[in-house]
C-alpha positions as CSV (number, residue, x, y, z in Angstrom):
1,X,26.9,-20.2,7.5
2,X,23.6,-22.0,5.7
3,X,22.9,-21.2,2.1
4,X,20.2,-19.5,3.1
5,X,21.2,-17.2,5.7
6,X,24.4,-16.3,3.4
7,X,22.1,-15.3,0.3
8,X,19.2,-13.5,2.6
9,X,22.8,-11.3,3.4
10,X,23.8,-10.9,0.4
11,X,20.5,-9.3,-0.7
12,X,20.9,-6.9,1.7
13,X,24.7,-5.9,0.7
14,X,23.0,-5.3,-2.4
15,X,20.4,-2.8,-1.0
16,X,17.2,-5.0,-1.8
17,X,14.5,-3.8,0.1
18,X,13.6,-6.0,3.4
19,X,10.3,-8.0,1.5
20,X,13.4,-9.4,-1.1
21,X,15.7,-10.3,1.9
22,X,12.9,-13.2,2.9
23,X,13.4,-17.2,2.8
24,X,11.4,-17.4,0.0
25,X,13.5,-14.8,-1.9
26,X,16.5,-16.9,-0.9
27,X,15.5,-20.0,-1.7
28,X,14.9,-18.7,-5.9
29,X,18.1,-17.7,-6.1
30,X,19.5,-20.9,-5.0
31,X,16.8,-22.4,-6.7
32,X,18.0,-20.8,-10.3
33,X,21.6,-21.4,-9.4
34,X,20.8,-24.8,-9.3
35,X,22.7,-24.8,-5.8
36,X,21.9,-27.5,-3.2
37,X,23.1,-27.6,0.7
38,X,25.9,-29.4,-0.9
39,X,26.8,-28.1,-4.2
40,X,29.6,-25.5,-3.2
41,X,29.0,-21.8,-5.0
42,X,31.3,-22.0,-7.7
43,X,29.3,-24.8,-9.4
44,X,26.2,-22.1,-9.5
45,X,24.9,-22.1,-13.3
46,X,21.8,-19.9,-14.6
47,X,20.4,-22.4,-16.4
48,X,16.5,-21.1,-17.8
49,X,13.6,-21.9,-15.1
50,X,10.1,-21.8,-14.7
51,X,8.6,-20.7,-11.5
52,X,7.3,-24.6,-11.4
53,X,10.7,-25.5,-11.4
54,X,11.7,-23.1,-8.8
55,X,8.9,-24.2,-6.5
56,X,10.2,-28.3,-7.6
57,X,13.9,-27.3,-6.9
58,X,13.1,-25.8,-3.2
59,X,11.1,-28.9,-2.1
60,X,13.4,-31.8,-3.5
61,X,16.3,-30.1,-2.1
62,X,15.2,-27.5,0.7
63,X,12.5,-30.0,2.0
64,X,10.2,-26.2,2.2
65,X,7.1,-26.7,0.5
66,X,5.1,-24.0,-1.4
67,X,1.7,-24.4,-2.9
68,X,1.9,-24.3,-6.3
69,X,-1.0,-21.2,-6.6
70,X,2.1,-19.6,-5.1
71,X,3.5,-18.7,-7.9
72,X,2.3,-14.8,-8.3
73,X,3.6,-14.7,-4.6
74,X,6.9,-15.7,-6.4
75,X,6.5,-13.4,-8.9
76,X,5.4,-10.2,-6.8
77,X,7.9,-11.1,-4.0
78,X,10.9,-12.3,-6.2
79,X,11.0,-12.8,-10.0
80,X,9.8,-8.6,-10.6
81,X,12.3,-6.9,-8.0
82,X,15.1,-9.2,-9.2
83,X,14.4,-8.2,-12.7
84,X,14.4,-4.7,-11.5
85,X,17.5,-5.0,-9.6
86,X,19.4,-6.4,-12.8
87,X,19.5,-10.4,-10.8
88,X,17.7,-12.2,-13.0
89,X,16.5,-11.6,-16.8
90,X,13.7,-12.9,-18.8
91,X,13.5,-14.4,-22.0
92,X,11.4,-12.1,-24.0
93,X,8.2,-14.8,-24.2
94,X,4.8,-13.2,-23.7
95,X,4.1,-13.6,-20.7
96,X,1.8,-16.4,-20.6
97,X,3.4,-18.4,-23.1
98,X,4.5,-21.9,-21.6
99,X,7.9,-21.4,-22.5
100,X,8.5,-17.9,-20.5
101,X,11.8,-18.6,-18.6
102,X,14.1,-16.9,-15.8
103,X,17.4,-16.9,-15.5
104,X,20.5,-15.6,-13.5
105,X,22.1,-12.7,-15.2
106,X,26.2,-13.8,-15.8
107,X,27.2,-10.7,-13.5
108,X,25.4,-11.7,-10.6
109,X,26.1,-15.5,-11.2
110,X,29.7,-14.3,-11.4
111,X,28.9,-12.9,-8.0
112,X,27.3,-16.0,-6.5
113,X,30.0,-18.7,-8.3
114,X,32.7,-16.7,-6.0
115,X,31.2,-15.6,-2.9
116,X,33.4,-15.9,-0.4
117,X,33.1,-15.3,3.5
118,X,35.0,-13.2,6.3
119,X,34.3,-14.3,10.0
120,X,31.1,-16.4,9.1
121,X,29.9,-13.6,7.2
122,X,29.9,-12.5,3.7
123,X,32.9,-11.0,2.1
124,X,31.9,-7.2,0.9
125,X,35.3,-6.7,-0.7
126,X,34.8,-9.8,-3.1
127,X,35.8,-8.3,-6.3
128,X,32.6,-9.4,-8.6
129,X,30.5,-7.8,-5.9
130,X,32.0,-4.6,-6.0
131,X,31.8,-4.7,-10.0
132,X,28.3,-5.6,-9.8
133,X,27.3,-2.9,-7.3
134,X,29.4,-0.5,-9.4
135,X,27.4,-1.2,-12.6
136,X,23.8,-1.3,-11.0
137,X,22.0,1.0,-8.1
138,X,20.3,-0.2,-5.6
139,X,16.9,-1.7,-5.6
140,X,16.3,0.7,-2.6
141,X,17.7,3.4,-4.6
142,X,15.9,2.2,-7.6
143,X,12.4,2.6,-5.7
144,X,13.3,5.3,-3.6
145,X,14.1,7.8,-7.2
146,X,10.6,6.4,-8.8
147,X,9.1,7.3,-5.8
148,X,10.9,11.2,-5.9
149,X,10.0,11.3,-9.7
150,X,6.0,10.4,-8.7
151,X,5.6,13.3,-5.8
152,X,3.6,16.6,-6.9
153,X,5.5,19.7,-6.6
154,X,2.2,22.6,-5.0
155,X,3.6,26.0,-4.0
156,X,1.6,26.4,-0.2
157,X,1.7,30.0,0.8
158,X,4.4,30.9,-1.7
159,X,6.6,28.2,-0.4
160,X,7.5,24.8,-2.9
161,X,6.4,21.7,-1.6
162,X,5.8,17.8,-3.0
163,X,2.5,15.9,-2.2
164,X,3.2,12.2,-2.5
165,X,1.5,10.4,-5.6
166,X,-1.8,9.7,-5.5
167,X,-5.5,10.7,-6.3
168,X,-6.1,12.0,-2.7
169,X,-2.9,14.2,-3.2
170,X,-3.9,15.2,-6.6
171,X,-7.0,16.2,-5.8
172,X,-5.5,18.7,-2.9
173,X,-3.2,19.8,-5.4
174,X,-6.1,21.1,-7.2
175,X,-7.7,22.7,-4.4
176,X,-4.5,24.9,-3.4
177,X,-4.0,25.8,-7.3
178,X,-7.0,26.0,-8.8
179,X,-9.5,26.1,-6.4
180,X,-7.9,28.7,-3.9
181,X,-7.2,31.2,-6.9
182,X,-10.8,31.1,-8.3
183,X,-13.2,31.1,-5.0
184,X,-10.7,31.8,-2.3
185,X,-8.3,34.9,-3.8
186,X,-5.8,36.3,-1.2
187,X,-6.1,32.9,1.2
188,X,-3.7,31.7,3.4
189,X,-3.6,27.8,3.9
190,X,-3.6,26.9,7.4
191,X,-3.3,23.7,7.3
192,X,-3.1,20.8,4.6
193,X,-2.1,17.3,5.3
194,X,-0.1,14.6,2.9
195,X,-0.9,11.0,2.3
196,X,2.5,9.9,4.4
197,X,3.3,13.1,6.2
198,X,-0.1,13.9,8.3
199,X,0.7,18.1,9.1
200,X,2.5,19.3,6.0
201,X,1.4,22.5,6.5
202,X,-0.1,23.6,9.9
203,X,0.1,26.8,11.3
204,X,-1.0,26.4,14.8
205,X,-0.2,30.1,15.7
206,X,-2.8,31.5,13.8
207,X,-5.3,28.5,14.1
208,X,-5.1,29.2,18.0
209,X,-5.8,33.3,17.2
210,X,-8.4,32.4,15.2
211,X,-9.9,30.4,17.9
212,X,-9.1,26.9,16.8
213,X,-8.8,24.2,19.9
214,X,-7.4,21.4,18.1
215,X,-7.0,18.0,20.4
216,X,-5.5,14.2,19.4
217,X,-8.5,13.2,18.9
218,X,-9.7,15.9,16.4
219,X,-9.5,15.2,12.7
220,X,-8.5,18.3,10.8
221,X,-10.5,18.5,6.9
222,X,-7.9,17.9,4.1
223,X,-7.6,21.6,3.9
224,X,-8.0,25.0,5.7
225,X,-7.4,28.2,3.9
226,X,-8.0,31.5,5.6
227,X,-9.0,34.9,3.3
228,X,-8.4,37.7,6.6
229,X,-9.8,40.5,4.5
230,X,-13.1,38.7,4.6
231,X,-13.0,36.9,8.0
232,X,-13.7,33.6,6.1
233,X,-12.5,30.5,6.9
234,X,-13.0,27.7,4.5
235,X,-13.0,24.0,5.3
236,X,-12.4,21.8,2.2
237,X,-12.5,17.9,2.5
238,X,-10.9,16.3,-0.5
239,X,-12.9,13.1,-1.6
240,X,-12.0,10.3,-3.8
241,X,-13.5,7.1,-1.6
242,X,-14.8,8.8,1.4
243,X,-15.2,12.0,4.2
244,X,-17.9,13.7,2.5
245,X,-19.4,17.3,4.3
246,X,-22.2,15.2,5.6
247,X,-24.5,16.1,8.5
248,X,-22.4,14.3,11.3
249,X,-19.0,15.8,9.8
250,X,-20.6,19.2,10.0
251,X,-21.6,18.8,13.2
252,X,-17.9,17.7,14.2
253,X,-15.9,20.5,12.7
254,X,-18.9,23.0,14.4
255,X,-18.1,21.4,17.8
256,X,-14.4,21.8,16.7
257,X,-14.5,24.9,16.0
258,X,-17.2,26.4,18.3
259,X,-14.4,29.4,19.4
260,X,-13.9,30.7,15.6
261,X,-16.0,33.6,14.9
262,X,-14.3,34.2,11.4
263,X,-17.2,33.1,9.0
264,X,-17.1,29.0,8.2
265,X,-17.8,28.1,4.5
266,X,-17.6,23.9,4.3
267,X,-16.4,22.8,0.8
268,X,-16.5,19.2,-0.6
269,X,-13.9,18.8,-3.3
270,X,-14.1,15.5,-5.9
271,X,-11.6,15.2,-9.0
272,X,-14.8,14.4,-11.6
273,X,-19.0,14.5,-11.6
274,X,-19.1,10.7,-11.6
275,X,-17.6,10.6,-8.0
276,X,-19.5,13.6,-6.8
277,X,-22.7,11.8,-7.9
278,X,-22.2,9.2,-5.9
279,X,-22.0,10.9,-2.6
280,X,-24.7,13.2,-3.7
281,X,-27.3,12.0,-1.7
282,X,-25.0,12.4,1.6
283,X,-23.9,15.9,1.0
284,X,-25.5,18.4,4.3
285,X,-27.5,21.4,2.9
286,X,-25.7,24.6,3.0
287,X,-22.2,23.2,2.2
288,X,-20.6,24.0,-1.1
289,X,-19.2,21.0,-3.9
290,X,-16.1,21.9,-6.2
291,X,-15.5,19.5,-9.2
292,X,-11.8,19.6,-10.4
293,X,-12.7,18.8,-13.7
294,X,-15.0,21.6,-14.0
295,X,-12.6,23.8,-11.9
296,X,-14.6,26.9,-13.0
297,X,-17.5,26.0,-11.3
298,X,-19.3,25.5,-7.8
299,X,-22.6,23.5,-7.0
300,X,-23.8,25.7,-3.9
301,X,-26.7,23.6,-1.5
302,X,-27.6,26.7,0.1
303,X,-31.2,27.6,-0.7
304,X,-30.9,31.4,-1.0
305,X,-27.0,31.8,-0.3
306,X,-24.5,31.6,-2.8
307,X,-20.6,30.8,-1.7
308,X,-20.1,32.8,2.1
309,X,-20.4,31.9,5.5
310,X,-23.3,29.8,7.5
């Protein structure tokens, strides 16, 4: 087995995630072990290295060139998950200092210096690696808690649930607990979607009662709440870049919906003025705005009506 194949498998023992299993990742930690196609793994060392050097190393000895603008790739792609993941260590420099260097840390140089093989593969019963996987989680692991830690727990309907992070999310989070309670008391949400998982909520039962023919091709707002003592249904797009209630998106959910006789109210939600201001100009005439920041508040484009149906 190549140097490189057996360290792209090792990365995976050690639950990196599948961009840090890559030649390039590879190739810097034979580049910082100082090992050649030649130089057998016990004479690894974690000498301190520059990302220069790195880049030097792989083309004097791997005969793979890399541009030497690469070296953010390097650092995105490598040096940062490595750190992470407890591989490599820095040595406290600032950052842009010219003497910032990397190095192996001794427990996973340890691990390198006696890697050892079983059937062309690598050995997963070497001792150092199981003291080094016994001592540090995953990188997968690693990422997958941050990203637990980072969702948004919203109660839906009574029920707990977790938005994943984001301003999108956030701002939906908003609309189900502070929005909902102030302008749409007693509502049942129908439907709200997630960044990652489209239908979060989506109670088709009642969206077909109410008259709703949904197909592939339609797109749902970010959130449909239902208030059945009033016969109101209230369409709320949540906006932080784009999806406005313009004109043609009116005319869309109309079409959509041309079977609901409940009353429709159409709701633009934004987290702050400044991003409301700038789709302004776009918003259709007797639609509604909601500001998160000012969650006490509506701007109604109605002319004579104040919040209620079209």
């Amino acid at each position: 087995m190549d140097k490189i194949t057996a360290v792209k498998e090792l990365l995976n023992i050690l639950g990196m995630p599948e961009k840090q299993q890559s030649d390039l990742c590879a190739l810097t930690v034979l580049a910082m072990a100082g090992l050649s196609k030649r130089i057998p793994w016990k004479d690894a060392t974690n000498n301190w290295i520059r990302i220069h050097d790195i880049i030097a190393f792989i083309k004097s000895k791997y005969k793979i060139e890399y541009a030497e603008n690469s070296r953010e790739t390097f650092r995105k792609q490598a040096m940062h998950p490595f750190r992470t993941a407890a591989l490599i260590e820095d040595n406290g420099k600032a950052t842009n200092s010219p003497n910032y260097r990397y190095r192996l840390t001794d427990e996973f140089l340890n691990v390198l210096k006696t890697l050892s093989f079983a059937k062309k593969h690598v050995e997963k019963n070497n001792a150092d690696l199981l003291k080094f996987q016994s001592k540090h989680k995953a990188l997968k692991e690693i990422y997958a808690s941050k990203k637990e830690m980072q969702k948004m727990p919203v109660k839906i309907n009574n029920v707990d649930f977790t938005f994943s992070p984001g301003k999108h999310n956030r701002l939906q989070k908003a609309i189900i607990e502070e929005f909902a309670p102030r302008f749409a008391p007693n509502s049942e949400c129908l439907y709200v979607g997630d960044t990652i998982q489209k239908d979060l909520v989506k109670n088709v039962e009642k969206l077909n009662e109410l008259g709703f023919e949904i197909t592939l091709h339609d797109k749902m707002p970010d959130v449909v709440l239902y208030n059945e003592e009033k016969d109101w249904v209230y369409f709320i797009e949540s906006v932080t870049s784009v999806g406005p209630m313009d004109p043609k998106r009116i005319i869309e959910l109309q079409e959509m919906t041309k079977n609901v006789k409940a009353g429709k109210i159409f709701v633009t939600a934004f987290l702050d003025f400044p991003t409301f201001k700038k789709f302004s100009e776009s918003l259709a005439w007797e639609t509604e705005v909601w500001i998160a920041s000012m969650p006490d508040h509506m701007i109604h484009l109605n002319g004579d009506k104040f919040l209620g149906p079209r």
